[in-house]
PDB file of N, CA, C and O in Angstrom, chain B, residues numbered from 101:
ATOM      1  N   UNK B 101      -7.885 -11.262   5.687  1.00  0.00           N
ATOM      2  CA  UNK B 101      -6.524 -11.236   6.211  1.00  0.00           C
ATOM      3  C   UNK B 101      -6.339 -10.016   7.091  1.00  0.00           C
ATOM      4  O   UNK B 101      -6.616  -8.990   6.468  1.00  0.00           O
ATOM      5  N   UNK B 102      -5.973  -9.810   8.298  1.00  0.00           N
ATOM      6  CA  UNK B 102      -5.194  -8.768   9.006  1.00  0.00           C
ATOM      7  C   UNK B 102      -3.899  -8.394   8.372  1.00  0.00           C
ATOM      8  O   UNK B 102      -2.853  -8.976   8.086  1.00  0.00           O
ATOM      9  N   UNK B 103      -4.356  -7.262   8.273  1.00  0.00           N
ATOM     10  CA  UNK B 103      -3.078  -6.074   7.542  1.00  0.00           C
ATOM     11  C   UNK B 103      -1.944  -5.991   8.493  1.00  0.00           C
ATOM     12  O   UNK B 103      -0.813  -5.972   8.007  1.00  0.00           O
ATOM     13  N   UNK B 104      -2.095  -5.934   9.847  1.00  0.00           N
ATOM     14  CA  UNK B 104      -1.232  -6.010  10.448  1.00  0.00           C
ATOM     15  C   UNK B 104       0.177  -7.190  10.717  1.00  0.00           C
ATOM     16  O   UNK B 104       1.333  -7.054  11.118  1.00  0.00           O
ATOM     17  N   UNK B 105      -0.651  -8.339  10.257  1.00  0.00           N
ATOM     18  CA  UNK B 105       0.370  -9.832  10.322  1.00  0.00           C
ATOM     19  C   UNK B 105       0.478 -10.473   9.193  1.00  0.00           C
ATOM     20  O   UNK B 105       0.957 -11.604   9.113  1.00  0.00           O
ATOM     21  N   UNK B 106      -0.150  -9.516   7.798  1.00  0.00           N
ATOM     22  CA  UNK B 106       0.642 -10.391   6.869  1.00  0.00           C
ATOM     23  C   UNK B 106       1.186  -9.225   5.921  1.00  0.00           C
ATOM     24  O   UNK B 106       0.848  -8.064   5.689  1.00  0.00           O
ATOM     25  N   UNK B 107       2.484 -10.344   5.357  1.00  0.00           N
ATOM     26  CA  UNK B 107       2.934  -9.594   4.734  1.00  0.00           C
ATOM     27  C   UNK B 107       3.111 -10.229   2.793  1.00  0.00           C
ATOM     28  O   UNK B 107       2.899 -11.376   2.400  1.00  0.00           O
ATOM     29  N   UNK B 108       3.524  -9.096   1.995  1.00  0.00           N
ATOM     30  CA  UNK B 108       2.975  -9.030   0.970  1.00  0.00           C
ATOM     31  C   UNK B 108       3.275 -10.527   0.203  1.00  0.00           C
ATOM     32  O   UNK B 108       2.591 -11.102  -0.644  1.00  0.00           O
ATOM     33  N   UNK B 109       4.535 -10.921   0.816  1.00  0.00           N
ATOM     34  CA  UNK B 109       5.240 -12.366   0.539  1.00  0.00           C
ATOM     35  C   UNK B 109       4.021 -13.390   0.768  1.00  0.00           C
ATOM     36  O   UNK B 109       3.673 -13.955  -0.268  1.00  0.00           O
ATOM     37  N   UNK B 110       3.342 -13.718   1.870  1.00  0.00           N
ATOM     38  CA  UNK B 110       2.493 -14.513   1.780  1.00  0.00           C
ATOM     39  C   UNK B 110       1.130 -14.196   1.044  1.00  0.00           C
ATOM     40  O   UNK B 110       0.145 -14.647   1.629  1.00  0.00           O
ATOM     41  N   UNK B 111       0.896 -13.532  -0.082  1.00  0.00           N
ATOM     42  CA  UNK B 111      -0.269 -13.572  -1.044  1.00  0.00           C
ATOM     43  C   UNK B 111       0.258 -13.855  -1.915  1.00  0.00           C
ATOM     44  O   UNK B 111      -0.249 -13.578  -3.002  1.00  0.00           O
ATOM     45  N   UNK B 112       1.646 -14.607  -1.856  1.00  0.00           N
ATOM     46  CA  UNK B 112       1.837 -15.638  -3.442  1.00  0.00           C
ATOM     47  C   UNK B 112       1.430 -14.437  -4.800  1.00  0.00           C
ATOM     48  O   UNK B 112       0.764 -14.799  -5.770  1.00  0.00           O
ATOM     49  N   UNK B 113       1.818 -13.385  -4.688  1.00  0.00           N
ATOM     50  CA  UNK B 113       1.994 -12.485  -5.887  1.00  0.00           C
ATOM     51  C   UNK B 113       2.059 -12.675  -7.117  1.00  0.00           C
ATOM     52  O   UNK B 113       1.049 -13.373  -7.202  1.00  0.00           O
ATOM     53  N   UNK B 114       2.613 -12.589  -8.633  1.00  0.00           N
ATOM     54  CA  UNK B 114       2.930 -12.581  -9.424  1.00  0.00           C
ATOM     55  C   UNK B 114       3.010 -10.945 -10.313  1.00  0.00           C
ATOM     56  O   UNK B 114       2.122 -10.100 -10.426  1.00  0.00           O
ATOM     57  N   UNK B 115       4.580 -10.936 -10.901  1.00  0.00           N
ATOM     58  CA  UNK B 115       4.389  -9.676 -11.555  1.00  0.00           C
ATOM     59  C   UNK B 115       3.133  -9.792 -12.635  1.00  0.00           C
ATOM     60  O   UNK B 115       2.912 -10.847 -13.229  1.00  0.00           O
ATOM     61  N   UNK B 116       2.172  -8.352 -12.864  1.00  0.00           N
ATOM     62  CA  UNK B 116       1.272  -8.245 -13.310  1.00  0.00           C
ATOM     63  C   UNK B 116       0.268  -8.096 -12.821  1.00  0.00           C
ATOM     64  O   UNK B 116      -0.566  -7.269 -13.191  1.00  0.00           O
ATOM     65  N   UNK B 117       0.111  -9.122 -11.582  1.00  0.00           N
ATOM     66  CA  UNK B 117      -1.103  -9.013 -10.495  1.00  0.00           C
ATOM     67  C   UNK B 117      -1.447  -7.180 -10.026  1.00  0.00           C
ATOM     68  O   UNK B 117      -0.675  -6.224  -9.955  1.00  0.00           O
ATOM     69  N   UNK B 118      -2.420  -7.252  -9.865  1.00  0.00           N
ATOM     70  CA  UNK B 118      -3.224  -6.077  -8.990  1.00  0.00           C
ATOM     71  C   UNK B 118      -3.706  -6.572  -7.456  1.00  0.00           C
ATOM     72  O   UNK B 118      -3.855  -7.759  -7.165  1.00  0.00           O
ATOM     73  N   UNK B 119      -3.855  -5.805  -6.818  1.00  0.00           N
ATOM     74  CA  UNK B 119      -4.832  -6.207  -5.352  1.00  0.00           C
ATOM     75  C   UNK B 119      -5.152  -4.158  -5.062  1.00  0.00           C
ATOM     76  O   UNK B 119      -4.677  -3.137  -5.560  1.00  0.00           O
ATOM     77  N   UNK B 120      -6.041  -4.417  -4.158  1.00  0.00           N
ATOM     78  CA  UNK B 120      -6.464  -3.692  -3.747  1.00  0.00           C
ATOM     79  C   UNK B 120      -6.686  -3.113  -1.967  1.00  0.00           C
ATOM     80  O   UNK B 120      -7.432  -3.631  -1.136  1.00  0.00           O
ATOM     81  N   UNK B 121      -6.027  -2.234  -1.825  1.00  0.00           N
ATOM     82  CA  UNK B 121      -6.142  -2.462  -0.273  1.00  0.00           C
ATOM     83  C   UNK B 121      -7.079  -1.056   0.349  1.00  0.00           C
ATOM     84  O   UNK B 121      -7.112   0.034  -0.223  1.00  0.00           O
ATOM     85  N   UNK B 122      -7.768  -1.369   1.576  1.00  0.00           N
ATOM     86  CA  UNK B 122      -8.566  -0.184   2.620  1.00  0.00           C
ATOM     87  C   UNK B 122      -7.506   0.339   3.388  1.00  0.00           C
ATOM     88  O   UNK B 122      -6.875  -0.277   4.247  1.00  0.00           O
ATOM     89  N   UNK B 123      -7.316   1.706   2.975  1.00  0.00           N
ATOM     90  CA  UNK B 123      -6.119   2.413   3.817  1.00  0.00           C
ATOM     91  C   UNK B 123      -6.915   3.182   5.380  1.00  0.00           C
ATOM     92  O   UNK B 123      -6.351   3.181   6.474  1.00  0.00           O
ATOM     93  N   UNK B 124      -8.389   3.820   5.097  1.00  0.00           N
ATOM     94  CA  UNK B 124      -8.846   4.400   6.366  1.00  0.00           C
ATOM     95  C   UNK B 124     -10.126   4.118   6.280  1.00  0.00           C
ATOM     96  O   UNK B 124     -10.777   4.296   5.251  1.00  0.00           O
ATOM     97  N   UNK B 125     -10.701   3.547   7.603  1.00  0.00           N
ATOM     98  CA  UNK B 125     -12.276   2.415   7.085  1.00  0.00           C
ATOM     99  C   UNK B 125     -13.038   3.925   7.222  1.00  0.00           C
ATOM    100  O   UNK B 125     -14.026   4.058   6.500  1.00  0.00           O
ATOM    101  N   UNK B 126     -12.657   5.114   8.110  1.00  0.00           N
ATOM    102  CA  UNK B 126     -13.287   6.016   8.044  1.00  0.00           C
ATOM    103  C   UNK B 126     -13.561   7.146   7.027  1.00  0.00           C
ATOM    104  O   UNK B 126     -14.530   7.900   7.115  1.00  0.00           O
ATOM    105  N   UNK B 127     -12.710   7.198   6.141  1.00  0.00           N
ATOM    106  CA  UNK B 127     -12.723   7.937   4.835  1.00  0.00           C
ATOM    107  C   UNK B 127     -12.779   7.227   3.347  1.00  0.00           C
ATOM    108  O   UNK B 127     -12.843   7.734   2.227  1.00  0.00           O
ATOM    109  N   UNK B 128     -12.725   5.696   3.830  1.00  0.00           N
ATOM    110  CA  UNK B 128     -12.303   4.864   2.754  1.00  0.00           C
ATOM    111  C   UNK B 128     -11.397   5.657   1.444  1.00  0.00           C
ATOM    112  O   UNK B 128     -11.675   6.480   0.571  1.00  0.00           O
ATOM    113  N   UNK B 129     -10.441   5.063   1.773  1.00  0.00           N
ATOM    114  CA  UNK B 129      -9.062   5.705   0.833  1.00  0.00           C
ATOM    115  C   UNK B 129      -8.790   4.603   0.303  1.00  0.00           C
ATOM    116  O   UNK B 129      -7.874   3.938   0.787  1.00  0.00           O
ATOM    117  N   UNK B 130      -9.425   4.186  -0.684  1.00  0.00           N
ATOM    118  CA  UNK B 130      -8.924   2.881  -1.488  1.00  0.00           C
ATOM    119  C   UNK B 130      -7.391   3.010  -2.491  1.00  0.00           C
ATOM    120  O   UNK B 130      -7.077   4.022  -3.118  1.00  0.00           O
ATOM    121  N   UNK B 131      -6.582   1.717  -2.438  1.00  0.00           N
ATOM    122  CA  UNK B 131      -5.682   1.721  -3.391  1.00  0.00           C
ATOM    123  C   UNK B 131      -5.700   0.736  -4.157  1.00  0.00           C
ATOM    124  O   UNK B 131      -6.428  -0.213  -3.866  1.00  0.00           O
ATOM    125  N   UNK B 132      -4.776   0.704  -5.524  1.00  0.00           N
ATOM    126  CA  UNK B 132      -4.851   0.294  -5.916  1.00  0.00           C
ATOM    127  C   UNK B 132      -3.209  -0.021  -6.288  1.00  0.00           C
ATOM    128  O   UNK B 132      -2.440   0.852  -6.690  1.00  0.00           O
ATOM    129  N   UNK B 133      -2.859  -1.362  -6.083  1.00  0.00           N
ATOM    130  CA  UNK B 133      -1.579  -1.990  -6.039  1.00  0.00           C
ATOM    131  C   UNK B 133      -1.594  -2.696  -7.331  1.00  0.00           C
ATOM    132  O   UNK B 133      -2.322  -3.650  -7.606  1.00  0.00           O
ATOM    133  N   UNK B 134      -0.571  -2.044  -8.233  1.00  0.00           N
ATOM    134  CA  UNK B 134       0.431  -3.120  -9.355  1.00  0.00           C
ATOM    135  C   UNK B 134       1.512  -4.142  -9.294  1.00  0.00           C
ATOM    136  O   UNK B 134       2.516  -3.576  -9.726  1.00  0.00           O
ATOM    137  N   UNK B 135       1.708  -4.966  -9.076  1.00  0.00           N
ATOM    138  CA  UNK B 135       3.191  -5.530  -9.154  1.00  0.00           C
ATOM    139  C   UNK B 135       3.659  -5.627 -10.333  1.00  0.00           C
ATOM    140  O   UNK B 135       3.063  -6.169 -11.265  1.00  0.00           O
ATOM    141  N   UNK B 136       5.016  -4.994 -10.408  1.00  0.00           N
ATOM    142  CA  UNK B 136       5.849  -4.599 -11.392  1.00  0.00           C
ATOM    143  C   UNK B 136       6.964  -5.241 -11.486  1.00  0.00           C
ATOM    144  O   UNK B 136       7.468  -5.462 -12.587  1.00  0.00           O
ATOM    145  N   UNK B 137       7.570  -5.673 -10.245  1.00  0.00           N
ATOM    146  CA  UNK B 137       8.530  -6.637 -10.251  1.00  0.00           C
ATOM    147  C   UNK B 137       8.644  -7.316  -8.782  1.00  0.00           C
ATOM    148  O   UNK B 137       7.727  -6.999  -8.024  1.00  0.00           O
ATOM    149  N   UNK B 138       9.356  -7.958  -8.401  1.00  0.00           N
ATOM    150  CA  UNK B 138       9.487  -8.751  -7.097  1.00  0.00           C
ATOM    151  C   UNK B 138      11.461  -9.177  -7.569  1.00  0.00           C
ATOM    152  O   UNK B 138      12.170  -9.489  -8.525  1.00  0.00           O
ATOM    153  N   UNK B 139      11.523  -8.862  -5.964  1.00  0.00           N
ATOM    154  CA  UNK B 139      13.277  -9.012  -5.979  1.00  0.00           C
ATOM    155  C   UNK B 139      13.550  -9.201  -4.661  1.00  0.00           C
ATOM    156  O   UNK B 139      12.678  -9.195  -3.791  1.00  0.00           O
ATOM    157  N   UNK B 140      14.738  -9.372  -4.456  1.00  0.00           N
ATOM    158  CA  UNK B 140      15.337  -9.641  -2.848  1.00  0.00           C
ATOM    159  C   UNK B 140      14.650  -8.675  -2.111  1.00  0.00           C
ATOM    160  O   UNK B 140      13.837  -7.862  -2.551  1.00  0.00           O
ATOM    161  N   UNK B 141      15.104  -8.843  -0.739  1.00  0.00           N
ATOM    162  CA  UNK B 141      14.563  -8.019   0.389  1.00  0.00           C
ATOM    163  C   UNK B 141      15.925  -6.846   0.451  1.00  0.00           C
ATOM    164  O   UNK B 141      17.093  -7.212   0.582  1.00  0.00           O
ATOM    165  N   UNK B 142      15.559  -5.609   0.347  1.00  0.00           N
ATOM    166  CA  UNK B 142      17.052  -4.466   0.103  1.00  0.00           C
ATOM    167  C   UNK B 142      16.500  -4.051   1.695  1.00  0.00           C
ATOM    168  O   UNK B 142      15.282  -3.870   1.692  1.00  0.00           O
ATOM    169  N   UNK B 143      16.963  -3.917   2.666  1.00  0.00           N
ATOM    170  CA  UNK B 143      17.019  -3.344   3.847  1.00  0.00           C
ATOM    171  C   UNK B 143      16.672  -1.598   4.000  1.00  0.00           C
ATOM    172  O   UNK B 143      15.862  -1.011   4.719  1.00  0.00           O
ATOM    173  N   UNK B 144      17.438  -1.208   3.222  1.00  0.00           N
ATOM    174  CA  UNK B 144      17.791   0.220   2.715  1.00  0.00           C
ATOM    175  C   UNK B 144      16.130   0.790   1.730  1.00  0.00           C
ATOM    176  O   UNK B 144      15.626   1.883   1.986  1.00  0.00           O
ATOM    177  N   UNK B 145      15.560  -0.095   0.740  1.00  0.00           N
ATOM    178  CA  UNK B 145      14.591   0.071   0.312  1.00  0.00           C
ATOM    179  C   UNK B 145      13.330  -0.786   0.052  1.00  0.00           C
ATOM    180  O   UNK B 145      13.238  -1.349  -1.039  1.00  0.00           O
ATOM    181  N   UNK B 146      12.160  -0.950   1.157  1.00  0.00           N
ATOM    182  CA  UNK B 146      12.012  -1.835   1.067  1.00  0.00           C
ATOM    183  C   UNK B 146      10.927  -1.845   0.530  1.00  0.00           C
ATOM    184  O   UNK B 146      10.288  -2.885   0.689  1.00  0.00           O
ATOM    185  N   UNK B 147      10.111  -0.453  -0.518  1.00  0.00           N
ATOM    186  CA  UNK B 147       8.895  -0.314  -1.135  1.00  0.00           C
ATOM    187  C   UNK B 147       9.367   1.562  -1.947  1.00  0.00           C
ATOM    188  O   UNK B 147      10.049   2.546  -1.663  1.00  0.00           O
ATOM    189  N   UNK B 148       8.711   1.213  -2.723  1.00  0.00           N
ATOM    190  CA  UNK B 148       8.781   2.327  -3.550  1.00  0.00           C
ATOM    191  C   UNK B 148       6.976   2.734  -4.170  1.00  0.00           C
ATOM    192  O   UNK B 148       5.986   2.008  -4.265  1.00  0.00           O
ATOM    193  N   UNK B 149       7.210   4.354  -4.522  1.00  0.00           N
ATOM    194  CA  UNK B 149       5.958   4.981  -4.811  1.00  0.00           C
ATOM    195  C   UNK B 149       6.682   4.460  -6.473  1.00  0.00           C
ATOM    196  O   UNK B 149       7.856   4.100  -6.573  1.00  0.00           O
ATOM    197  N   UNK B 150       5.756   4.517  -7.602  1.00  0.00           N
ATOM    198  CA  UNK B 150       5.852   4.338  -8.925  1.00  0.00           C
ATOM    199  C   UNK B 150       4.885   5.824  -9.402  1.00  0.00           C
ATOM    200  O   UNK B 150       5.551   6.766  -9.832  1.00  0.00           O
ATOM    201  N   UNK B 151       3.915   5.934  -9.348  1.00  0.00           N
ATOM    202  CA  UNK B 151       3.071   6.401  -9.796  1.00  0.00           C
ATOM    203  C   UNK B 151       2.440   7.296  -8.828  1.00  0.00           C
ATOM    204  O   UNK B 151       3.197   7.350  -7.859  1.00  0.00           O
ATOM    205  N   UNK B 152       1.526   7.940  -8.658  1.00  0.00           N
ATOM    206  CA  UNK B 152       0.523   8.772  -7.624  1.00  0.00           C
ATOM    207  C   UNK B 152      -0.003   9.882  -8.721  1.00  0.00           C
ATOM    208  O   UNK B 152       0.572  10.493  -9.622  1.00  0.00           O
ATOM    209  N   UNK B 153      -1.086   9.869  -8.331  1.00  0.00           N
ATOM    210  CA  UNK B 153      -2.557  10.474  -9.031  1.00  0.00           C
ATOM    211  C   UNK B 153      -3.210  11.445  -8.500  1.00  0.00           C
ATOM    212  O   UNK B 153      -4.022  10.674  -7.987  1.00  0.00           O
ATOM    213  N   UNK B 154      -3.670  12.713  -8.082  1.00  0.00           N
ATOM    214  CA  UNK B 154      -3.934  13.396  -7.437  1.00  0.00           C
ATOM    215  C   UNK B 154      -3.330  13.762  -6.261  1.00  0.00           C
ATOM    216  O   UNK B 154      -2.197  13.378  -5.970  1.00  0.00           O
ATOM    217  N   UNK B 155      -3.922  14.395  -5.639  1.00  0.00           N
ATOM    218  CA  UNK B 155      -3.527  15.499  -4.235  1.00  0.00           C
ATOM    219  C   UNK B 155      -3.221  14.129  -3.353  1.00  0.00           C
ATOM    220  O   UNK B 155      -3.361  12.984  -3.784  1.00  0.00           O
ATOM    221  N   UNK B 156      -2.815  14.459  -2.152  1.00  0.00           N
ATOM    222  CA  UNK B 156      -2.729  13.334  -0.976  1.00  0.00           C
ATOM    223  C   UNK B 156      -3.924  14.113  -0.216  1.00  0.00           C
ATOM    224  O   UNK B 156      -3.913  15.334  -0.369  1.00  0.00           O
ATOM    225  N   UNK B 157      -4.932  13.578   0.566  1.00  0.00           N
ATOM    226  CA  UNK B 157      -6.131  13.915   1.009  1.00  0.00           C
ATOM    227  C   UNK B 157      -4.976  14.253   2.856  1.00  0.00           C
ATOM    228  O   UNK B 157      -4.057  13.663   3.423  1.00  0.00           O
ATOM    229  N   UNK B 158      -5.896  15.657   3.141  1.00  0.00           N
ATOM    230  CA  UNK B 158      -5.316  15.761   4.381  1.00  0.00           C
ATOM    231  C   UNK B 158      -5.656  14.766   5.673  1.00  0.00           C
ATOM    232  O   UNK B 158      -6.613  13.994   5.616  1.00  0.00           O
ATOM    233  N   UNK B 159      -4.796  14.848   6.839  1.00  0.00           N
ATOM    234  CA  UNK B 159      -5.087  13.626   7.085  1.00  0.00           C
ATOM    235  C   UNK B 159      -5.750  13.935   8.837  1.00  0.00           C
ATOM    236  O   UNK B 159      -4.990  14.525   9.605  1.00  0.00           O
ATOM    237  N   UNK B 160      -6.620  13.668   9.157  1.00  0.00           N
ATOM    238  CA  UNK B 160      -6.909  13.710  10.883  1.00  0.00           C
ATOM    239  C   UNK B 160      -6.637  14.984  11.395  1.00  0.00           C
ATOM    240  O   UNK B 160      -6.089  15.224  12.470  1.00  0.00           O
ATOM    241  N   UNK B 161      -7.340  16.356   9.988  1.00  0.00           N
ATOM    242  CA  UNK B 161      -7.042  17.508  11.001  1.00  0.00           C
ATOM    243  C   UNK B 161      -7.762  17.751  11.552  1.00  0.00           C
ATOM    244  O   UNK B 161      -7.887  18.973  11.467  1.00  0.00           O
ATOM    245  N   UNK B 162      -8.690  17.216  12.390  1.00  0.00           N
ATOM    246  CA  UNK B 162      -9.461  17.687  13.303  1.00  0.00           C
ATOM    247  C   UNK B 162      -8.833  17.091  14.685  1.00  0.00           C
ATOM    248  O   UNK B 162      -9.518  17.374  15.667  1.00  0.00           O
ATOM    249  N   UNK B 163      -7.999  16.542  14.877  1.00  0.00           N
ATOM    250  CA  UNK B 163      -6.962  16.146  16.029  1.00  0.00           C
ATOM    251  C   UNK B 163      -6.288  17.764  16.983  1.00  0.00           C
ATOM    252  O   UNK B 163      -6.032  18.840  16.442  1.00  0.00           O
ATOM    253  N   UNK B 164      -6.180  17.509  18.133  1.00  0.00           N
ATOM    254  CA  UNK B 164      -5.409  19.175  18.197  1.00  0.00           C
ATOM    255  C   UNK B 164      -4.310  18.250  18.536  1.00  0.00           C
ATOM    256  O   UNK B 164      -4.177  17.061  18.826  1.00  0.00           O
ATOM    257  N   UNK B 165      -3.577  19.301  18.379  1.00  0.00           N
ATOM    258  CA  UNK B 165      -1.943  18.917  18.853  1.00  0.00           C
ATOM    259  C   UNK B 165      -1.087  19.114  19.980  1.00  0.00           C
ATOM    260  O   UNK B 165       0.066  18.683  19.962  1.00  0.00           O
TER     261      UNK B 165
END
């Protein structure tokens, strides 16, 4: 699937499910996704952090600015 054109609605979910997604093919930053619940679409909020586990890895500092 392209990450870019789908969205989480079309993988037919269920609370409980896991998936797993490639956040940077160059550092491979794997995650790991729970579903906890599923509800309307809130405009205002449309994803939330639950959990996080370590540091956030820095990101593209070898870029100049």
């Amino acid at each position: 699937m392209n990450a870019a054109e789908t969205r989480l609605d079309d993988l037919g979910l269920r609370v409980g499910q896991r998936f797993e997604y490639l956040f940077d093919f160059g550092d491979y930053w794997w995650h790991e996704v729970v579903v906890e619940s599923i509800s309307a679409v809130t405009p205002e909020l449309r994803y939330g952090i639950i959990e996080k586990r370590g540091a956030s890895p820095a990101q593209y500092e070898s870029v100049d600015e």
